[in-house]
OpenMM code with the backbone's topology and positions (N, CA, C; nanometers):
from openmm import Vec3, app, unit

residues = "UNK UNK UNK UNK UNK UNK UNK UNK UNK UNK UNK UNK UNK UNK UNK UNK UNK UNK UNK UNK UNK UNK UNK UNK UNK UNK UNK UNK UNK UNK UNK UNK UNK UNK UNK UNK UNK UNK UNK UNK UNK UNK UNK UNK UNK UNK UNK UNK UNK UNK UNK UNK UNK UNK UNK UNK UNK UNK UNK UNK UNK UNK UNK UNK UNK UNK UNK UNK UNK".split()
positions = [
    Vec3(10.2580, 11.2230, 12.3109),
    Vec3(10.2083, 11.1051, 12.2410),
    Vec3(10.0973, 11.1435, 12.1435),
    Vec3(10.0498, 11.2427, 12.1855),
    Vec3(9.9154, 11.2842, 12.0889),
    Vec3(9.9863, 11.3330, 11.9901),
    Vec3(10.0839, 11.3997, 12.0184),
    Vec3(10.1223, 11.4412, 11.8718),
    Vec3(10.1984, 11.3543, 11.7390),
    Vec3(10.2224, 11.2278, 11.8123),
    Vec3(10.2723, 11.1117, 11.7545),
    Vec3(10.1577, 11.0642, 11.6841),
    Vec3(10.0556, 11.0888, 11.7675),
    Vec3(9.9467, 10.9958, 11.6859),
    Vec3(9.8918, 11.0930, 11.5730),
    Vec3(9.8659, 11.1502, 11.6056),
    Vec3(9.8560, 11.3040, 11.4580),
    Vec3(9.8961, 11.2960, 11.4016),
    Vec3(10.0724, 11.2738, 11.4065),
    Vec3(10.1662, 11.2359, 11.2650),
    Vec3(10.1568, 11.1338, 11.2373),
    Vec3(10.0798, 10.9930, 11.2687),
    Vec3(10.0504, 10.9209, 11.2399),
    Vec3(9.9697, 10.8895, 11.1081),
    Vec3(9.8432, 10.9729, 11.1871),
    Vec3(9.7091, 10.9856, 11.1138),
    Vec3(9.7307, 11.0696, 10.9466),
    Vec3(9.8301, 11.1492, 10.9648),
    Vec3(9.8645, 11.2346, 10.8700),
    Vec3(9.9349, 11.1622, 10.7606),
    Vec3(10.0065, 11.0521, 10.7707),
    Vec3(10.0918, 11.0119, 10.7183),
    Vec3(10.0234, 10.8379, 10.6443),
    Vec3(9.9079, 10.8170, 10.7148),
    Vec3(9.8134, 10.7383, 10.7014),
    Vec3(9.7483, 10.7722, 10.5684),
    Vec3(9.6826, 10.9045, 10.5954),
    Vec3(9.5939, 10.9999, 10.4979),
    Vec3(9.7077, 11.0148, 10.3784),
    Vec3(9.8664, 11.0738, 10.3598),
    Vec3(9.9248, 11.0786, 10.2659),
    Vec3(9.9326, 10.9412, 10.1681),
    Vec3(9.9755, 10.7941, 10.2632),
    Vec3(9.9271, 10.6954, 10.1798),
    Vec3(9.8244, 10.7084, 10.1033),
    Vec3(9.7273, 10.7187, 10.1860),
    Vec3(9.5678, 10.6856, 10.0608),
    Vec3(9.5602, 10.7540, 9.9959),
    Vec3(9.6157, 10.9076, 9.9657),
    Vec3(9.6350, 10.9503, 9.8833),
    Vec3(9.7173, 10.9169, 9.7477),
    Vec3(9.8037, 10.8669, 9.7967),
    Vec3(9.9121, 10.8081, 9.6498),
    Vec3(9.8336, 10.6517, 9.5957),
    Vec3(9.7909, 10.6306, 9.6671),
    Vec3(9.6907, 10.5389, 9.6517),
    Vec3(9.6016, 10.5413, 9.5409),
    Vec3(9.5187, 10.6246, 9.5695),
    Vec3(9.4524, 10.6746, 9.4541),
    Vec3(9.5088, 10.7370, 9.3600),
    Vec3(9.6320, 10.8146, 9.3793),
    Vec3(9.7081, 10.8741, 9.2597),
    Vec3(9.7575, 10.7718, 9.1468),
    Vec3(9.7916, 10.6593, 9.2395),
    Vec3(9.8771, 10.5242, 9.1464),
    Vec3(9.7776, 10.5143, 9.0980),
    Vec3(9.6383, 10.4594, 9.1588),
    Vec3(9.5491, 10.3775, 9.0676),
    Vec3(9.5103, 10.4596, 8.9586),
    Vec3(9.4795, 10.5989, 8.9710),
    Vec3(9.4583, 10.6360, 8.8544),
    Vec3(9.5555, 10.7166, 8.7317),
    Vec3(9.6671, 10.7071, 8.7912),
    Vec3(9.7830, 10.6516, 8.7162),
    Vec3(9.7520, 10.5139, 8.6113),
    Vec3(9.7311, 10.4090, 8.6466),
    Vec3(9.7129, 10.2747, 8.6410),
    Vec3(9.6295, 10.3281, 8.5318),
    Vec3(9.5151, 10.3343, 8.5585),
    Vec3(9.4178, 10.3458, 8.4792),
    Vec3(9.4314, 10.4370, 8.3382),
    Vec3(9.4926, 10.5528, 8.3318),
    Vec3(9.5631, 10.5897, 8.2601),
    Vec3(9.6494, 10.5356, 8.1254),
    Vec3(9.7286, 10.4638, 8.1919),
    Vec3(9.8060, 10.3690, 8.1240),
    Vec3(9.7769, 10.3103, 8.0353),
    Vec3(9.8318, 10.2970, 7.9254),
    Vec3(9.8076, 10.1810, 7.7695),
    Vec3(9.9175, 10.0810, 7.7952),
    Vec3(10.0451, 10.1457, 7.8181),
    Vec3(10.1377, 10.0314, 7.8134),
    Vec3(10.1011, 9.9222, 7.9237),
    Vec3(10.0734, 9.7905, 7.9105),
    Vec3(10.0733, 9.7334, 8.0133),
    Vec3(10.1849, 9.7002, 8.1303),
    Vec3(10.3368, 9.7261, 8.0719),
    Vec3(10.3974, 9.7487, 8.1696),
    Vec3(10.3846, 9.8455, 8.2940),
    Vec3(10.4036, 9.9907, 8.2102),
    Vec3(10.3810, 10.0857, 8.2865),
    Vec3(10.2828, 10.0983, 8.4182),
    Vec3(10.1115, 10.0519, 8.3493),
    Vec3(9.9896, 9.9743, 8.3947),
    Vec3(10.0371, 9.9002, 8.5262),
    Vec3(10.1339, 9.7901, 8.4942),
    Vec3(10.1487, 9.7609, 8.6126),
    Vec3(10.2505, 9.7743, 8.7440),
    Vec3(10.3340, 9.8965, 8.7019),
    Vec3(10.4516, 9.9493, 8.7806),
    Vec3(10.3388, 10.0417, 8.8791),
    Vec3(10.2633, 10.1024, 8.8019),
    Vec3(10.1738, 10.1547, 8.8996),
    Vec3(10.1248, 10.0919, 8.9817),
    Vec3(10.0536, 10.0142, 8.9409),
    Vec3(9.9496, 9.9116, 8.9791),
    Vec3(10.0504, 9.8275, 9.1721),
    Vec3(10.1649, 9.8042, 9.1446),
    Vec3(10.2714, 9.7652, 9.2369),
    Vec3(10.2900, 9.8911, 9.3200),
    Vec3(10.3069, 9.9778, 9.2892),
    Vec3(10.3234, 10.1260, 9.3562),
    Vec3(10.2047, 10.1786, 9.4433),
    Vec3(10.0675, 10.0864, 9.4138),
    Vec3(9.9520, 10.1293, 9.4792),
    Vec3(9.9873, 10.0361, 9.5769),
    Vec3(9.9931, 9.8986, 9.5419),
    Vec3(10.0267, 9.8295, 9.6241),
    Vec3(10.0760, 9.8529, 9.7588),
    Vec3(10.2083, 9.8791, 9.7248),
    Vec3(10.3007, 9.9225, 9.8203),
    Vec3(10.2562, 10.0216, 9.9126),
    Vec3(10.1923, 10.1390, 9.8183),
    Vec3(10.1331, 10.2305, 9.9474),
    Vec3(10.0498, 10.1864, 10.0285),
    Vec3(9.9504, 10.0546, 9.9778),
    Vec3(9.8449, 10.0052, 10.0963),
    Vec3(9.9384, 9.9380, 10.1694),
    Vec3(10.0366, 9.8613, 10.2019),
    Vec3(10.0894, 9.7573, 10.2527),
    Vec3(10.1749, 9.9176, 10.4144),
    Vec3(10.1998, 10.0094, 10.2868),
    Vec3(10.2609, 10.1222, 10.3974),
    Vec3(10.1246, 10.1552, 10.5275),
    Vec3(10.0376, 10.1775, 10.4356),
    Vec3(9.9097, 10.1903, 10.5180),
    Vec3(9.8811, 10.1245, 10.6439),
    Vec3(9.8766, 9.9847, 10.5684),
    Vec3(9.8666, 9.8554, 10.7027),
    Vec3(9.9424, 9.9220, 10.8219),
    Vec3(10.0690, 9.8720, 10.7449),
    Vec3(10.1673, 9.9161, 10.8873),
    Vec3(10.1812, 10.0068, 10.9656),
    Vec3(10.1771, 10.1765, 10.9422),
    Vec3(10.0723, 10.2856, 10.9571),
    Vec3(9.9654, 10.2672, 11.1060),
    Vec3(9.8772, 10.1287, 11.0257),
    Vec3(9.7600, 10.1491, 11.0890),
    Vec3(9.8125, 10.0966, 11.2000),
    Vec3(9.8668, 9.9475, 11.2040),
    Vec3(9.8823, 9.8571, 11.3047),
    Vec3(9.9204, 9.9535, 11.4199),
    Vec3(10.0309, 10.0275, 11.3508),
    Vec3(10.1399, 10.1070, 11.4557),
    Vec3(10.0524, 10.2396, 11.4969),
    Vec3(9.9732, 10.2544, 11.4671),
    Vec3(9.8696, 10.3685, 11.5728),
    Vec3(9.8260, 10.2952, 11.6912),
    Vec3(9.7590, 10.1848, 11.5889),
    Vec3(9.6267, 10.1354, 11.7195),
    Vec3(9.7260, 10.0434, 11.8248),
    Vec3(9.8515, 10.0307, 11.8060),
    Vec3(9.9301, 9.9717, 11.9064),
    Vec3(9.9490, 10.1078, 11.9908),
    Vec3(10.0239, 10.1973, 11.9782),
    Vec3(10.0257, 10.2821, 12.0712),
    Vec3(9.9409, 10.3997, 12.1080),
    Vec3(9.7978, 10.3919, 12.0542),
    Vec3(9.6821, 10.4224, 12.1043),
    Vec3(9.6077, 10.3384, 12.2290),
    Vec3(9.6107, 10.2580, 12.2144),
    Vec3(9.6138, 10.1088, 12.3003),
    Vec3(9.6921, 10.1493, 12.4449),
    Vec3(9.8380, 10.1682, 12.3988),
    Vec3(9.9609, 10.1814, 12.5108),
    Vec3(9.8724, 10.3683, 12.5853),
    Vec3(9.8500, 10.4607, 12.5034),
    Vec3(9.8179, 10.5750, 12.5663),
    Vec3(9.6616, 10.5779, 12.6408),
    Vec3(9.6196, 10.4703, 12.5936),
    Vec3(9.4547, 10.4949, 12.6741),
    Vec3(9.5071, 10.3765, 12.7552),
    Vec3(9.6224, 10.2616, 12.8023),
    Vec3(9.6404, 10.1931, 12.9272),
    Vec3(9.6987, 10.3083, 12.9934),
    Vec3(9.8179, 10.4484, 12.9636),
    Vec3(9.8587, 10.5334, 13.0425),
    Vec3(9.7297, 10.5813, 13.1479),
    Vec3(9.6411, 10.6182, 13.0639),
    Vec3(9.5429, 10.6583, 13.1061),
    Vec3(9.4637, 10.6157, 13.2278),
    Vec3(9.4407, 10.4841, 13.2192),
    Vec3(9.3476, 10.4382, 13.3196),
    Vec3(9.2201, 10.4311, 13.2954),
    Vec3(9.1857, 10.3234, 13.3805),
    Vec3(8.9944, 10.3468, 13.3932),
    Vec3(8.9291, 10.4641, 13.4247),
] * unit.nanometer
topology = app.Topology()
chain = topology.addChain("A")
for resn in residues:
    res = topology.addResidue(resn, chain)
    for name in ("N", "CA", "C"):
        topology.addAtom(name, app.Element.getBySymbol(name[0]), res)
């Protein structure tokens, strides 16, 4: 399970990375289309993030109840 959560965390960290790549992509941009294909693409990677996150701290949760008091 630990190693689930590692690839978790890893894959967490790759989001926020494209994250910042889009935005400054974005920023980049003159065309305002383009501007905002990025801009949707950052998006998307935070929304990946969320879900990411939710789905750690759910089965971080499940491995420290394995655990016990």
């Amino acid at each position: 399970m630990k190693e689930i959560l590692a690839g978790i965390e890893e894959a967490i960290a790759a989001e926020r990375e494209a994250q910042e790549r889009y935005q400054a992509l974005s920023e980049k941009a003159e065309d305002p289309r383009v501007k905002g294909m990025f801009e949707q693409m950052r998006l998307d990677e935070q929304e990946h993030e969320e879900v990411l996150l939710a789905r750690y701290e759910a089965l971080k949760k499940q491995l420290d109840a394995q655990k016990g008091p």
